[in-house]
C-alpha positions as CSV (number, residue, x, y, z in Angstrom):
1,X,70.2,3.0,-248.8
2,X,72.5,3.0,-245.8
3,X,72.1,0.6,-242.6
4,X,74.3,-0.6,-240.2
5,X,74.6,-4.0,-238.4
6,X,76.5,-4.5,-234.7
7,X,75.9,-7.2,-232.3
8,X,76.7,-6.6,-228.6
9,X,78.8,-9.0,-226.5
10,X,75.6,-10.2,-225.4
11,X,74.4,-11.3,-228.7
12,X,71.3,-8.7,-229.4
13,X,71.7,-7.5,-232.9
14,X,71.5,-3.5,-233.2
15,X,70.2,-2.7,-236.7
16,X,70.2,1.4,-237.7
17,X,68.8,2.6,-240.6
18,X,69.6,6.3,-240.5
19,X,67.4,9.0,-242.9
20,X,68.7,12.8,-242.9
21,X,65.6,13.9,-244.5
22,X,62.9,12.5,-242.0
23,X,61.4,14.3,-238.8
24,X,59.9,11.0,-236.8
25,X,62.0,7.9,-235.8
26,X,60.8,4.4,-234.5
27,X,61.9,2.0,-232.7
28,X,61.4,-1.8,-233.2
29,X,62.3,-4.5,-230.7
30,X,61.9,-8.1,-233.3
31,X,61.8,-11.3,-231.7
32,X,62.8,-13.8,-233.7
33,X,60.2,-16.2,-232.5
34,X,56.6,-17.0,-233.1
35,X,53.7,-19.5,-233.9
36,X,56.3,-22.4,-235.4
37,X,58.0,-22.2,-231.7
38,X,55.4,-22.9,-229.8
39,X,54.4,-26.6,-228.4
40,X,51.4,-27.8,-229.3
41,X,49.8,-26.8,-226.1
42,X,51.0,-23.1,-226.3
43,X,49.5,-22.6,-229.7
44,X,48.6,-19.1,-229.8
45,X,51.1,-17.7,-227.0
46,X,53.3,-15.7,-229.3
47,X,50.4,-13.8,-230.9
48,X,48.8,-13.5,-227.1
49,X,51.8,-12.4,-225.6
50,X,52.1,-9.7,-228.4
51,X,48.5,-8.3,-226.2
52,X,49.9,-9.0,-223.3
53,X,53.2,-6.8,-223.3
54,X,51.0,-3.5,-223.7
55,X,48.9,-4.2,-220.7
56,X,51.1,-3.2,-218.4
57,X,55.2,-2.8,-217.0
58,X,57.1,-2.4,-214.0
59,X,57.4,1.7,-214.9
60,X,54.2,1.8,-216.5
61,X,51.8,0.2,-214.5
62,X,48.9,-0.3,-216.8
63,X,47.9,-0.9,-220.5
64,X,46.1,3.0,-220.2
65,X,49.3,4.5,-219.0
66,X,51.0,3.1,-221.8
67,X,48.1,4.3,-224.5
68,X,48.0,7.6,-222.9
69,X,51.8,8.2,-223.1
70,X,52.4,7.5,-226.7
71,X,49.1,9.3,-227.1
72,X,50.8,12.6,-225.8
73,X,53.4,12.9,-228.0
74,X,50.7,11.6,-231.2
75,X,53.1,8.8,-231.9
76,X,51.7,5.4,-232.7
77,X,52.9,1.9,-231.7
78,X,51.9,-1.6,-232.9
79,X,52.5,-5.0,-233.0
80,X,52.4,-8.1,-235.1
81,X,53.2,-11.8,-234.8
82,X,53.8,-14.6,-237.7
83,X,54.8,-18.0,-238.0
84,X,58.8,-17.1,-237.1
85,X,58.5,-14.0,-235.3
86,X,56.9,-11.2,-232.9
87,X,57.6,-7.3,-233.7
88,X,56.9,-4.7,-231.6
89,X,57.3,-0.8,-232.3
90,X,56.8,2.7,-231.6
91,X,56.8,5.6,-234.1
92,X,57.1,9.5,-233.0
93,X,58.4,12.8,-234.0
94,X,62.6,12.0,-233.0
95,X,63.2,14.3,-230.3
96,X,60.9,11.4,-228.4
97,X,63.3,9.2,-228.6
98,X,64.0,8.5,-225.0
99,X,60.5,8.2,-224.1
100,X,59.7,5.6,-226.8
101,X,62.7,3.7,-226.2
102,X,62.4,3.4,-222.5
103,X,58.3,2.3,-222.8
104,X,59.3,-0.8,-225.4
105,X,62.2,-2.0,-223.2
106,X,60.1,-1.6,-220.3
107,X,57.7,-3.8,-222.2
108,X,60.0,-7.2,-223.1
109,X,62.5,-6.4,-219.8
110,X,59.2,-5.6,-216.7
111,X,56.0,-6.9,-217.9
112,X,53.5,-7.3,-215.4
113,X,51.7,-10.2,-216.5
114,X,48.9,-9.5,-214.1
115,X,46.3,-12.5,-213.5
116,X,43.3,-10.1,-213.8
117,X,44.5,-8.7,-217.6
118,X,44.7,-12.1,-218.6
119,X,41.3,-13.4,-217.8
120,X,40.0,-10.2,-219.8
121,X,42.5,-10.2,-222.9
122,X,41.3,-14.6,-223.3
123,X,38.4,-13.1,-224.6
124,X,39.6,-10.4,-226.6
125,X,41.7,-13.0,-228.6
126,X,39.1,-15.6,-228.8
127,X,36.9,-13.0,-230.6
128,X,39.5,-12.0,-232.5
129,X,39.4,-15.9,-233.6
130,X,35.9,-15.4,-234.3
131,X,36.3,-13.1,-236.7
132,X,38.9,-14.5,-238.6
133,X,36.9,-17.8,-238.7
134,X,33.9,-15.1,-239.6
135,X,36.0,-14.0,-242.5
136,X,36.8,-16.0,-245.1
137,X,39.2,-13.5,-247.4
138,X,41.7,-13.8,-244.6
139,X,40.5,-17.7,-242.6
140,X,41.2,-19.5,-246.5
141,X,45.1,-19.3,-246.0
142,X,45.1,-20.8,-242.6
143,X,43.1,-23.4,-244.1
144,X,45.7,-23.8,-246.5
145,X,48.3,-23.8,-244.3
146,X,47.1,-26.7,-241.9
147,X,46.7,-28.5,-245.3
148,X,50.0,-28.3,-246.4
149,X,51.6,-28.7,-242.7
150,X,49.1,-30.7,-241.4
151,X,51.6,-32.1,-238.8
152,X,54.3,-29.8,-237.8
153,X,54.0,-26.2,-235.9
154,X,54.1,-24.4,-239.1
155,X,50.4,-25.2,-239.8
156,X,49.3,-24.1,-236.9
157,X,46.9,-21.1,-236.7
158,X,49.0,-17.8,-235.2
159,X,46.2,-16.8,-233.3
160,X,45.8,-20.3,-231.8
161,X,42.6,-21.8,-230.8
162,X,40.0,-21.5,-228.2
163,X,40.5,-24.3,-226.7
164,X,44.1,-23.5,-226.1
165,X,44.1,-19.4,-225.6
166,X,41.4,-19.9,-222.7
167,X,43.9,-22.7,-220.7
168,X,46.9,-20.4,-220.9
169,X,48.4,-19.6,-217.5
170,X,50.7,-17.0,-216.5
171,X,52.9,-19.2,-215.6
172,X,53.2,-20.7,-219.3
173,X,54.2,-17.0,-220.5
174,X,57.0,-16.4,-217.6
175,X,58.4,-20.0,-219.2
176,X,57.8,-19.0,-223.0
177,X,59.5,-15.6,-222.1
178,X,62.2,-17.2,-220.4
179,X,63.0,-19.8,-223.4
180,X,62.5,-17.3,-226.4
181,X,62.7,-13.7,-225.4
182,X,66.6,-13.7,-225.2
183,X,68.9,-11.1,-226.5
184,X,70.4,-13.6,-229.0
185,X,67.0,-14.0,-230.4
186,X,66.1,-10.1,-230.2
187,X,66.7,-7.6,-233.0
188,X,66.9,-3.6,-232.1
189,X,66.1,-1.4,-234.8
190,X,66.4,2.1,-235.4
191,X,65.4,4.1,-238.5
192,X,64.7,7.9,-239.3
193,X,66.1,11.0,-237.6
194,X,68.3,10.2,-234.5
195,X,70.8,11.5,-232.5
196,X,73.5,8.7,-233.3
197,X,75.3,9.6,-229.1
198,X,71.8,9.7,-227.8
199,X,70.9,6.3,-229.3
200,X,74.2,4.8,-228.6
201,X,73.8,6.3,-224.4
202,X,70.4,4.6,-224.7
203,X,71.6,1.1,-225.0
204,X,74.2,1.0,-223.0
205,X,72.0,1.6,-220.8
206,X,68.9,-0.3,-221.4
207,X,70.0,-3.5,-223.2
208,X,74.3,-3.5,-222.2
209,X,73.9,-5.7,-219.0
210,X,71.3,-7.8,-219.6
211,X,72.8,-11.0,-219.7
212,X,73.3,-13.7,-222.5
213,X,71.4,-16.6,-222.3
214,X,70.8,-19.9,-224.5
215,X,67.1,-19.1,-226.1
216,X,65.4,-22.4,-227.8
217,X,64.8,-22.7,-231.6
218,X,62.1,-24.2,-234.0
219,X,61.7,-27.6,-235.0
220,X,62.1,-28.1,-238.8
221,X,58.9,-29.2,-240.7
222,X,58.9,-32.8,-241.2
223,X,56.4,-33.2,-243.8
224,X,56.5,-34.6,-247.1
225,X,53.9,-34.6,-249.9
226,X,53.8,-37.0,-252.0
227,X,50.5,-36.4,-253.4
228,X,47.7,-33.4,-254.2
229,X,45.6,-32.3,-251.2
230,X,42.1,-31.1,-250.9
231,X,40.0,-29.5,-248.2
232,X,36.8,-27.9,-248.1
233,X,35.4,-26.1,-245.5
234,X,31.9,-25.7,-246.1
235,X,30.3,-22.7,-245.4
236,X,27.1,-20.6,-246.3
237,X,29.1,-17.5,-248.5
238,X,27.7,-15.4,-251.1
239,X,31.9,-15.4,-252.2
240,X,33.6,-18.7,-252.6
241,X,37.7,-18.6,-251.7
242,X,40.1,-21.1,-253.0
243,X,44.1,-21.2,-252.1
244,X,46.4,-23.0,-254.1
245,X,49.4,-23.7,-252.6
246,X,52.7,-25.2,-253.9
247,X,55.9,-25.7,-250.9
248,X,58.9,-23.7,-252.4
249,X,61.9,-22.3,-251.4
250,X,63.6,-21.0,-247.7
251,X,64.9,-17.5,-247.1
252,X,68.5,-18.7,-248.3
253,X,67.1,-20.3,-251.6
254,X,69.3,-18.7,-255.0
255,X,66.1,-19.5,-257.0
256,X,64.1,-16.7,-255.0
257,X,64.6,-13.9,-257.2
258,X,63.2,-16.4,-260.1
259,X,60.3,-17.2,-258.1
260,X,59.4,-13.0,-257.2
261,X,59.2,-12.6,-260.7
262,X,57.2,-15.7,-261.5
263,X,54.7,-14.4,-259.1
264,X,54.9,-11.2,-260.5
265,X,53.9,-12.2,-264.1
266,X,51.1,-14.8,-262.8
267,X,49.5,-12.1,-260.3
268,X,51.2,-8.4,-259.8
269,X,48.8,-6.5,-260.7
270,X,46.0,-5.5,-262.8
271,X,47.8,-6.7,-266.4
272,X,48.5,-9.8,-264.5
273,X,48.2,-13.4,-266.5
274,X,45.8,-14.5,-263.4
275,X,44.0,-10.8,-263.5
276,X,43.4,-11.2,-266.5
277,X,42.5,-14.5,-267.8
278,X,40.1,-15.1,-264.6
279,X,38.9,-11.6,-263.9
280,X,38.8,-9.5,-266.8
281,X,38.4,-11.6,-269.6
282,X,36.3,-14.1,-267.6
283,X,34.2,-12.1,-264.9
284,X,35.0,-15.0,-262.4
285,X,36.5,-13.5,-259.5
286,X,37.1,-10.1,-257.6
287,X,40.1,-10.8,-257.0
288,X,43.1,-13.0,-257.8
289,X,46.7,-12.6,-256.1
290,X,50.2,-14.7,-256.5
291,X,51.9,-14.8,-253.5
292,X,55.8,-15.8,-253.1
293,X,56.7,-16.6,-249.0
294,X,59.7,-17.8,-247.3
295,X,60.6,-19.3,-243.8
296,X,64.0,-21.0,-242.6
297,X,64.0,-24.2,-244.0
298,X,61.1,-24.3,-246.6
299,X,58.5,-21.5,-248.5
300,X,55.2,-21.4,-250.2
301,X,53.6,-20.3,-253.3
302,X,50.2,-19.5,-252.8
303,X,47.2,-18.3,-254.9
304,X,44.0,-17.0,-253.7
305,X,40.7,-15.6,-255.1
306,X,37.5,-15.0,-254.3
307,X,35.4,-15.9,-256.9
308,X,31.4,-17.0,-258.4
309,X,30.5,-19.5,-255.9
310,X,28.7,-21.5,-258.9
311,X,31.7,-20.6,-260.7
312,X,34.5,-21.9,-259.1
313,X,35.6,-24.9,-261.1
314,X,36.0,-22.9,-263.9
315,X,38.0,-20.9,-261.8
316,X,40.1,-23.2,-261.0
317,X,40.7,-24.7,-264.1
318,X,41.6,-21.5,-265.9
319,X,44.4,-20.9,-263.2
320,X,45.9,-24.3,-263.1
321,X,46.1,-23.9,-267.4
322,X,47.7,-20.3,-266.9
323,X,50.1,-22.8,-264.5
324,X,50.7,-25.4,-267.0
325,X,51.3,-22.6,-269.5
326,X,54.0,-20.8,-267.7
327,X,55.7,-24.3,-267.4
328,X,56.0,-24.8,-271.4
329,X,56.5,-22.0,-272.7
330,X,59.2,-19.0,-271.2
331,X,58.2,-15.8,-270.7
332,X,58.8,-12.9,-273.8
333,X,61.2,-10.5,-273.0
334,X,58.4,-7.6,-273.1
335,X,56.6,-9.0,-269.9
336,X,59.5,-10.7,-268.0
337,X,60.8,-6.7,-267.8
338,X,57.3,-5.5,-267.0
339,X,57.5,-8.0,-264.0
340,X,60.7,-6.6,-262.6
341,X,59.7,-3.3,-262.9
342,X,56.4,-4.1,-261.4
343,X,58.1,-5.4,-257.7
344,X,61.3,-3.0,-258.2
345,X,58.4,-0.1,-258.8
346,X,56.1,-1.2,-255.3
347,X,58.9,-1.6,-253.5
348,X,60.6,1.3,-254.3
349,X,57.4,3.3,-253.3
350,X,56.8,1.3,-250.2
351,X,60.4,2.2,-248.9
352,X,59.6,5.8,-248.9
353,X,58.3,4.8,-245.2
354,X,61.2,4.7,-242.6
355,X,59.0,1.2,-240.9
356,X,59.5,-0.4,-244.3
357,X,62.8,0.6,-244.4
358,X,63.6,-0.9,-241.2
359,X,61.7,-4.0,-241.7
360,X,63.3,-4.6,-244.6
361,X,66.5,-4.9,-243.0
362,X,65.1,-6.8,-239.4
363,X,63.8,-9.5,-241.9
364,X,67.2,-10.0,-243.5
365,X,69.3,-9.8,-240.3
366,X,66.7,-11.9,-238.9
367,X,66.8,-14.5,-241.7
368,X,69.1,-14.4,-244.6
369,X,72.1,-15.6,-244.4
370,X,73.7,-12.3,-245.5
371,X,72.1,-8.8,-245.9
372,X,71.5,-7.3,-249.0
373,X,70.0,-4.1,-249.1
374,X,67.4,-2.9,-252.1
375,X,69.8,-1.7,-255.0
376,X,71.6,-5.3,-254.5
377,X,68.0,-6.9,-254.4
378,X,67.5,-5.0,-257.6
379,X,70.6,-6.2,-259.3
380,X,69.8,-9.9,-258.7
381,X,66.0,-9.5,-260.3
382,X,67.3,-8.0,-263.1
383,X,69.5,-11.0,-263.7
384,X,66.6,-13.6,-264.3
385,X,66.3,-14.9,-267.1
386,X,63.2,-16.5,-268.8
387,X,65.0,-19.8,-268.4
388,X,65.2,-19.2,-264.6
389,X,61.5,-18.2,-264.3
390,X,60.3,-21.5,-266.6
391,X,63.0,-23.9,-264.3
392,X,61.3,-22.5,-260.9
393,X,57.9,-22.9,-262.2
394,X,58.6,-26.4,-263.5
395,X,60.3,-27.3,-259.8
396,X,57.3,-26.0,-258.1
397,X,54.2,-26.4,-259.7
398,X,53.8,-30.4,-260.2
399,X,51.1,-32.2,-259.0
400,X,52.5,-34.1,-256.4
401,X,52.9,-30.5,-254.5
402,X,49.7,-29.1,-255.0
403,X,47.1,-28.2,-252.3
404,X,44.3,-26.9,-252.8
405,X,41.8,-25.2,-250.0
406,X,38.2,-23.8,-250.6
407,X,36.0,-22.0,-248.1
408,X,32.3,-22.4,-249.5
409,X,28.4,-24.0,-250.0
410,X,30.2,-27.2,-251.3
411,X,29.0,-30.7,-249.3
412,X,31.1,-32.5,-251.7
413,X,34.8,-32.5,-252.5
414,X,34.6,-35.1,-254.4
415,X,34.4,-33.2,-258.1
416,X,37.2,-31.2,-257.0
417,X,39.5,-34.0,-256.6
418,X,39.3,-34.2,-260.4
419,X,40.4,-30.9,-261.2
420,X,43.4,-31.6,-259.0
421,X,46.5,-31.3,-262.2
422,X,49.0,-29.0,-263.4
């Protein structure tokens, strides 16, 4: 798979990912900034703003002229925001390429920021709080998170809270613009069918002359664990939801391709360790995942289920032993090649999509300290050994690093704090 990589003298990054057999392109503009860059005060901007940009530019006035533009060529655009970045994007058939391209740099260059939108949109995105909060499949890793962060910006909730999204003042966005939404700190991306002189015409001259200026960073997290954690939200559920979580490794980290497939044996897929000691054998849970997740300067491992409410330290035991087991004893041969060919397989399908594609690439321009693209990826997984897999899992899962989050009819924690070894 073929990209290419050029920075302009005013330090945005272009990023093309060019496919001769596709009909659509899109267009991404990646910020490299999000929820961890935010002061305490602005918790929540980065996700807000994400609304904001699509209610209205300089060129197109309104969030419905926007909507009903992309509408009439049936492309589709979207947004999302995490913890170290903001993404926007538009997808249509390619000989739409001018149109798309001139609405999303309309959006970051001429947003209107109008008073009136941002009255209505506080109480878009303090419902959309409410859900989450309603939700506890997707609110247990938030929990988690401001668990095992409790004190830097990287536990904060992305969507904020309501007591901060309803102060926020469009005055707070022209500053947060102004400090983050530099070309240094912004990634174009291109991928599909393109005309490579058309594209080229199209920067020069949207993005050419805008000048360079100094963007701010992040702050590094300052925590350190020294000790297990426990929370426990309690809530009436029919489901209870636990998260384990263990801090591991940055983008950077050699020991990453280790850690993919450790996740991969504990929980990708359905002949998973985790699937199957707690779900099939068991009948504890619906579901049980093993999640692998990097940022700058630290990462996490994470497992979540849903599972029996009155069943739930049993649960939790069962996982923390299939922990404990993948610490003593290496993995066979058989199943550590199942587990590479399990992520080589999902990702291999999931690439079929040019957005994939190009995210692939924005995430590694964005964050690694050099890109590699999926065959290269491929050759480092199939290096680990069982060795590598038992070292990382030894590194991460000791007790000192554990935290543990549960969303559920529980008044007291105190039996859990028990269960609390690996």
């Amino acid at each position: 798979m073929k990209y290419n990589k050029r920075i302009l003298p005013n330090g945005l990054t272009i990023i093309e990912v060019p496919s001769a057999d596709a009909e659509s392109v899109v267009v991404d503009l990646f910020v490299k900034t999000g929820s961890r860059s935010e002061t305490a005060k602005e918790n929540g901007i980065s996700h807000f703003l994400e609304h904001f940009l699509f209610k209205g530019t300089k060129k197109y006035p309104s969030a419905l002229a926007i909507s009903e533009l992309v509408d009439s060529i049936g492309g589709e655009m979207n947004a999302n925001t995490g913890k170290e970045h903001t993404q926007f994007y538009i997808k249509a058939a390619s000989q739409h390429l001018p149109l798309i391209f001139d609405v999303l740099t309309d959006m970051l260059q001429y947003p209107l920021l109008d008073q009136d939108e941002l009255e209505r949109e506080k109480g878009v995105i303090v419902e959309e709080i409410n859900m989450y909060k309603d939700t506890p499949i997707a609110e247990i890793e938030n929990v988690l998170e401001r668990a095992m962060w409790p004190k830097d910006a990287l536990g904060r909730d992305i969507a904020g809270t309501k007591q901060t999204v309803t102060k926020f003042t469009t005055k707070m966005f022209r500053s947060y613009i102004d400090r983050h939404y530099q070309t240094p700190n912004i990634i174009l991306g291109i991928s599909g069918k393109y005309n490579q002189k058309q594209f080229d015409r199209l920067v020069r001259e949207h993005w050419a002359n805008v000048p360079r200026r100094r963007h701010h960073g992040w702050t590094r997290v300052s925590d350190r664990q020294a000790r297990p954690r426990l929370v426990v939200e309690n809530k009436e559920t029919k489901q209870a939801h636990l998260a384990l979580g263990f801090k591991s490794f940055a983008y950077h980290n050699p020991e990453n391709p280790a850690v993919s497939v450790l996740a991969s044996v504990l929980g990708g897929g359905m002949s998973s360790r985790l699937f199957t000691e707690v779900r099939e054998r068991r009948g504890l849970a619906y579901y049980v995942r093993a999640m692998p997740g990097s940022y700058q300067d630290t990462g996490s491992f994470t497992i979540t289920s849903g599972v029996q409410v009155d069943k739930i330290k049993e649960a939790i035991k069962v996982i923390l032993a299939e922990l404990k087991k993948i610490k003593d004893l290496p993995v066979d041969e058989k199943e550590l090649q199942k587990a590479k060919e399990y992520i080589k397989g999902k990702t291999t399908i999931a690439l079929e999509d040019n957005q994939v594609r190009l995210d692939w690439f924005l995430e590694r321009a964005a964050f690694y300290r050099t890109i590699k693209t999926p065959a290269q990826a491929f050759a480092e997984l199939d290096r680990v050994t069982p060795s590598q897999v038992q070292r990382v899992a030894n590194k991460i899962f000791q007790k000192r690093n554990l935290t543990l989050a549960i969303i559920g009819p529980y008044e007291d924690k105190r039996s859990f704090e028990r269960l609390l070894k690996v």
